[in-house]
C-alpha positions as CSV (number, residue, x, y, z in Angstrom):
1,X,-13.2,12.2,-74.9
2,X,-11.0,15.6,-74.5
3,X,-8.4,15.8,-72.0
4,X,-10.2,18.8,-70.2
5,X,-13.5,15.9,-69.4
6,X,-10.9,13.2,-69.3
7,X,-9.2,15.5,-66.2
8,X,-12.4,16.0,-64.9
9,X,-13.7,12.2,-64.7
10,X,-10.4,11.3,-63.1
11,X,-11.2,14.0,-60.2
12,X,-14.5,12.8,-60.2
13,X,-13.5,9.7,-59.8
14,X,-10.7,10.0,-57.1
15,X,-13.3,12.4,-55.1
16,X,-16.1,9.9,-54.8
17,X,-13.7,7.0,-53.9
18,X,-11.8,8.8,-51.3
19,X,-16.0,9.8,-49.6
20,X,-16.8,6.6,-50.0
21,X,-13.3,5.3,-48.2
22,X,-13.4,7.7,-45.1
23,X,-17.1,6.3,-44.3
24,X,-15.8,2.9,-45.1
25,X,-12.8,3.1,-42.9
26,X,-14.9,5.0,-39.9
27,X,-18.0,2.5,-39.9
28,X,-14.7,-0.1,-39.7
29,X,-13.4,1.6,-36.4
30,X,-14.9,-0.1,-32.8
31,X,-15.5,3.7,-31.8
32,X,-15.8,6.9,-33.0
33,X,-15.7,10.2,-30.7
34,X,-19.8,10.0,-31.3
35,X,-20.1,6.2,-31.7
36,X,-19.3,3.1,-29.2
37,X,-18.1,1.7,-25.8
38,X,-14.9,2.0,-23.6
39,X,-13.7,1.5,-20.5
40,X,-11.8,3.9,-18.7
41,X,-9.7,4.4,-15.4
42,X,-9.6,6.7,-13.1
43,X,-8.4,7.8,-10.1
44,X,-10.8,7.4,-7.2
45,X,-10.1,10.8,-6.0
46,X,-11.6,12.5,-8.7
47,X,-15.0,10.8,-8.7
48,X,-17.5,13.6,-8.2
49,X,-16.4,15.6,-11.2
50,X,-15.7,12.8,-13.1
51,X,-19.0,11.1,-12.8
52,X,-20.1,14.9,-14.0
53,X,-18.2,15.0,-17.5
54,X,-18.9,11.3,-18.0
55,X,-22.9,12.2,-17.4
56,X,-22.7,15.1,-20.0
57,X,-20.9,14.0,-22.5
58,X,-23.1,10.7,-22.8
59,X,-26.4,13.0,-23.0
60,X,-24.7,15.0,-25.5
61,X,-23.9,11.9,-27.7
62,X,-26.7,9.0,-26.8
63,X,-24.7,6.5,-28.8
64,X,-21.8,6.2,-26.5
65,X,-21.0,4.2,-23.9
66,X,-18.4,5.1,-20.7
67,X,-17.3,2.4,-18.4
68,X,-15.5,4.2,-15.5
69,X,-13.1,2.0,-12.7
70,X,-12.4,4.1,-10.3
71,X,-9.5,2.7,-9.0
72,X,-6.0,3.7,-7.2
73,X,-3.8,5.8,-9.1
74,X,-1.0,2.7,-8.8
75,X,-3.7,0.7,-10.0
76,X,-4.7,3.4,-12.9
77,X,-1.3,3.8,-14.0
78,X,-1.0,-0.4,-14.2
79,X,-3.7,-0.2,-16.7
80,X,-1.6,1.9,-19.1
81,X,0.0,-1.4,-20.1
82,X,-3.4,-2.6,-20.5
83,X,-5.1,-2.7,-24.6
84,X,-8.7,-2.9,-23.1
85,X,-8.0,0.7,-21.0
86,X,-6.9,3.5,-23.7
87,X,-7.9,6.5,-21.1
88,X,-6.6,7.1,-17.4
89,X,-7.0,10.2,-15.5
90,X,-4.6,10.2,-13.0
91,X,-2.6,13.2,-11.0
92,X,0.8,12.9,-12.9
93,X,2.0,12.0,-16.2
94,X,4.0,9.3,-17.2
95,X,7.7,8.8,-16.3
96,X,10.0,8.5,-19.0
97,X,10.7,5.3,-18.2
98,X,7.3,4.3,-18.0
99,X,6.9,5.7,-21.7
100,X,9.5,3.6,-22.8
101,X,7.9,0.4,-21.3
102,X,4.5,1.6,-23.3
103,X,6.6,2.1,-26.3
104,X,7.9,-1.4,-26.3
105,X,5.0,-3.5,-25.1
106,X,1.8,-1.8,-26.7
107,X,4.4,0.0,-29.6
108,X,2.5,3.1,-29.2
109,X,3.4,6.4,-28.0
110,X,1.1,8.1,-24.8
111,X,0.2,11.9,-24.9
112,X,-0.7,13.5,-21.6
113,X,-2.7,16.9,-20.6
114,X,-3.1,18.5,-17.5
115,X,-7.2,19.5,-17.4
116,X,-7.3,20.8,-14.2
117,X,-6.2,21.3,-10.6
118,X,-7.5,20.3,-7.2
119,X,-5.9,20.0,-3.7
120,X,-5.8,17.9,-0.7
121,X,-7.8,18.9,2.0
122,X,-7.2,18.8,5.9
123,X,-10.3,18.1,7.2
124,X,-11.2,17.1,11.1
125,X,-14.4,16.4,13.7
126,X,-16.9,19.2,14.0
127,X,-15.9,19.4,18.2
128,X,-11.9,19.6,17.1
129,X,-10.3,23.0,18.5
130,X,-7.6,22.3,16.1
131,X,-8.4,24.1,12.8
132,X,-5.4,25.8,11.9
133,X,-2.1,24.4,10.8
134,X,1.3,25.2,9.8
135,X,2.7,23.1,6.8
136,X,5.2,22.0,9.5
137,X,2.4,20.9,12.0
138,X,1.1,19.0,9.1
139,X,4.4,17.2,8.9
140,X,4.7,16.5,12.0
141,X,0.9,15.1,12.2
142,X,1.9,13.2,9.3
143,X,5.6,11.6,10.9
144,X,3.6,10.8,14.6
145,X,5.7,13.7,16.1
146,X,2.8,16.4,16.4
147,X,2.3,18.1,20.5
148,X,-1.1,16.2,20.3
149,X,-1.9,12.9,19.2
150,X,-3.7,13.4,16.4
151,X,-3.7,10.1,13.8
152,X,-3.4,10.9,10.1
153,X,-6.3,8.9,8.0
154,X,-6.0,8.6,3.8
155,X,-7.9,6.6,1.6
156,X,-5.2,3.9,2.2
157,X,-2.0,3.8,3.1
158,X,-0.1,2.9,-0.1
159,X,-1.1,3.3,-3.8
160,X,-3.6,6.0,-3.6
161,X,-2.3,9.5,-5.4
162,X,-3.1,11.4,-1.9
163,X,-0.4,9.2,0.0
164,X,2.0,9.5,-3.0
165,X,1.2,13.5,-3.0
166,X,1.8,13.6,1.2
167,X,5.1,11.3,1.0
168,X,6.5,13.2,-2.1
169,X,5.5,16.9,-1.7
170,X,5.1,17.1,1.6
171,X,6.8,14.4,4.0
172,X,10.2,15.2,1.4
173,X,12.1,12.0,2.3
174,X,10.6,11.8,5.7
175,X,8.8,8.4,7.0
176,X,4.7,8.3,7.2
177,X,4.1,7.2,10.9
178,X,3.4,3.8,10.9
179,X,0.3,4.9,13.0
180,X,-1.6,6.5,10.0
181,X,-4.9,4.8,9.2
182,X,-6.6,3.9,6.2
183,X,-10.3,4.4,5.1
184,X,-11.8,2.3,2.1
185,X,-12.0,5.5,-0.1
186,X,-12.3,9.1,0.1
187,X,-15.9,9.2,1.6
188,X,-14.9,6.6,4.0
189,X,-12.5,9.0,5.1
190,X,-15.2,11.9,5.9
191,X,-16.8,9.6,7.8
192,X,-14.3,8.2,10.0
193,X,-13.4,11.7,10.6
194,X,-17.1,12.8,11.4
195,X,-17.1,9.7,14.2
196,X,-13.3,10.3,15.8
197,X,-11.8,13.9,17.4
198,X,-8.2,12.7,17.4
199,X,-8.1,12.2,13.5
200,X,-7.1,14.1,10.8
201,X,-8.0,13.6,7.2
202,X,-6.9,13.7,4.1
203,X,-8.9,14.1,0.9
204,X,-9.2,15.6,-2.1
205,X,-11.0,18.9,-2.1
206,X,-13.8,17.6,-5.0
207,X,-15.3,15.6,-1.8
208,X,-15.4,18.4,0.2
209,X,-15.0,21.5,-1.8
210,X,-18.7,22.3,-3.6
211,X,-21.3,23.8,-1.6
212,X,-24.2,23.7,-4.8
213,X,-23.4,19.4,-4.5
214,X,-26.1,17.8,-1.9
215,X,-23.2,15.2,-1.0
216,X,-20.4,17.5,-0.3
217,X,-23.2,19.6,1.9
218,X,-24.0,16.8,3.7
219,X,-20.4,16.0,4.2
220,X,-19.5,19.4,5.1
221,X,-21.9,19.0,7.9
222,X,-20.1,16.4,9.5
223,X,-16.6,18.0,9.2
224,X,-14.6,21.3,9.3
225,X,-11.9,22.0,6.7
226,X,-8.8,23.1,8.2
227,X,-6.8,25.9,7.4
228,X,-3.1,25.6,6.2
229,X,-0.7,28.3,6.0
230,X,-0.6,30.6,2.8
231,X,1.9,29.8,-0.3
232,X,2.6,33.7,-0.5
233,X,2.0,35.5,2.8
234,X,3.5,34.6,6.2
235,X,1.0,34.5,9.2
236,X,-1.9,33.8,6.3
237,X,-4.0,30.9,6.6
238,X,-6.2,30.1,3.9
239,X,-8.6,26.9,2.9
240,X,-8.9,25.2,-0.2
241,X,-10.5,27.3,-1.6
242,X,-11.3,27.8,-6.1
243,X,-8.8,31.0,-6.4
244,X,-6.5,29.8,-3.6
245,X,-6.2,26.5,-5.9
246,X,-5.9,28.4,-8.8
247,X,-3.4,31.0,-7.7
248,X,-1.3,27.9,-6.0
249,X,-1.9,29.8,-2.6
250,X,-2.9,27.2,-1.0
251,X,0.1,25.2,0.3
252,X,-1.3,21.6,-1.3
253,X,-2.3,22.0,-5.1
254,X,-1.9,19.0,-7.2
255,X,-2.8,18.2,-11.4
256,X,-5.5,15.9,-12.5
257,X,-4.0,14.3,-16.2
258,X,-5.4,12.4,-18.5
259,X,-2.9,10.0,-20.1
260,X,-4.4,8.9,-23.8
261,X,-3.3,5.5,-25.4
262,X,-4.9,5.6,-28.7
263,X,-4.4,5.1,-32.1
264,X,-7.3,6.1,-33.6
265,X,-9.6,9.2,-33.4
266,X,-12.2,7.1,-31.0
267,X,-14.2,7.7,-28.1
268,X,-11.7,7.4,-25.8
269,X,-9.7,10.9,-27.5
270,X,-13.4,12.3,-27.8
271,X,-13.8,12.4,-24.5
272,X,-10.0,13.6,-23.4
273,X,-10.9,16.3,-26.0
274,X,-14.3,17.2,-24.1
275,X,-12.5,17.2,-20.9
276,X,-10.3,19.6,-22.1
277,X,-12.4,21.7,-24.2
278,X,-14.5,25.0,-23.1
279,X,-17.2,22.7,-21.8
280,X,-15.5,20.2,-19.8
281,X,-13.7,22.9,-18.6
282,X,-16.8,25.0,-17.4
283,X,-17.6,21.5,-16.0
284,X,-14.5,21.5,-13.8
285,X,-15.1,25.3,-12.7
286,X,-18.6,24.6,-11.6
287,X,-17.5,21.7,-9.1
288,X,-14.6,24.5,-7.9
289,X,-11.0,22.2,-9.0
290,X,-9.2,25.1,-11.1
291,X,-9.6,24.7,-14.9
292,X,-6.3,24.1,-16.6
293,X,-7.0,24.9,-20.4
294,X,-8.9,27.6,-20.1
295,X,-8.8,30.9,-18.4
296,X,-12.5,31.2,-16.9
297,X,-13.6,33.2,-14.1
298,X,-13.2,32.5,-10.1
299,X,-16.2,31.4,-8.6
300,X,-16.1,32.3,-4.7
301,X,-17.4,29.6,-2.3
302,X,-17.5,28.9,1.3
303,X,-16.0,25.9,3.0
304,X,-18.0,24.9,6.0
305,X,-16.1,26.6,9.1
């Protein structure tokens, strides 16, 4: 045999075994971004979209499977130690020191994305005269010190990314009054509010803040969404609001992450990837959170008044 066919057989040969190894190895993985099951966490907040990009994605590839716990965000970010959960979507991303913990238990290294950006609402009883709010009324509702007695009401009083977002951002250091109430989740919250006048809620603004979903309508029904005072203009009050999200206007803007824990190319980084991506991003425009990846247009929309 000459060298020149001797060359060639030996490509030949390293080509077909290096085909034959990539299938080999893939059919070997539990999932690929196409193929298998997972289970997921993610924070209950962030349900209605969520539910969304878990629905489309499936359609788009039949042979997978998506488990979502919608839990707390404590809980969520408890499951990052956890093999069986590679996934969370949560509203920050890991401390360092929580990195280091990952690092040293699971020996692997997490990699984070904000996808998009929503906001908590201020929402109260249909009959309430109070609309309107400063961001120091708000504080002031929230510490028990308000002119009225109005009663804060979360989705719980501890663990849930909302309370962590009011105690952090916006109380500063301050003490929650021990009078704030707790709902089971985020619609139990609407609800409460829809029943009680001396209540104000807070939710995040993917319960409340799509007109075109026949929940949220029916929701919106039963509630008003307050105004808070504008980011960039004094005497301006704006809702919550798509480009007031988007251009951080409105005073309460928070990130929805996804946190990724895994060592292969699977179903778990498929789906971070699609939530990311131009069509998980279109996904989070149409239910009116801001896209984070990708610049796509405003979409104006009507909070009920």
């Amino acid at each position: 045999m000459s060298n020149k066919n001797i060359v060639c057989f030996f490509f030949l040969l390293v080509v077909g075994v290096g085909c034959t190894s990539y299938e080999e190895q893939r059919n070997q993985l539990p999932d690929t971004p196409d193929r298998g099951q997972i289970s997921i966490s993610i924070d209950e907040t962030f349900k209605p979209v969520m539910d969304e990009l878990v629905q489309v994605y499936q359609s788009n590839h039949p042979q997978t499977k998506i488990e979502v716990v919608y839990k707390t965000e404590a809980d969520c970010l408890r499951d990052a130690l956890s093999d069986s959960v590679r996934l969370l979507f949560v509203t920050r991303r890991l401390s360092t020191e929580e990195k280091a913990l990952l690092a040293d238990s699971l020996r692997l290294n997490a990699r984070s994305l904000v996808v998009a950006r929503d906001a908590i609402a201020v929402i109260v009883h249909p009959n309430s005269p109070d609309t309107i709010f400063s961001m120091q009324e708000i504080k002031e509702i929230l510490m028990g010190k308000y002119k009225k007695k109005l009663i804060p009401v979360f989705d719980g009083v501890k663990a849930t990314s909302t309370v962590r977002f009011i105690v952090d951002s916006v109380l500063k250091g301050d003490s929650l009054t021990p009078g704030a109430m707790a709902a089971r989740s985020s619609e139990g919250v609407v609800d409460y509010v829809a029943k009680n006048q001396g209540v104000v809620g807070f939710v995040g603004v993917g319960w409340v803040g799509n007109p075109e979903d026949s929940l949220q309508m029916s929701f919106l029904k039963k509630v008003k969404v307050a105004h808070l005072e504008s980011t960039d203009k004094k005497g301006a009050y704006v809702k919550a609001y798509q480009a007031n999200i988007y251009a951080k206007r409105y005073p309460m803007v928070r990130d929805l992450v996804y946190v990724l824990k895994e060592k292969h190319r699977g179903l778990a980084t498929g789906f971070a990837h699609f939530a990311s991506g131009e069509l998980g991003q279109l996904i989070f425009r149409r239910a009116y959170l801001a896209p984070a990846q990708k610049r796509l247009g405003i979409r104006p929309v009507k909070l009920n008044e």
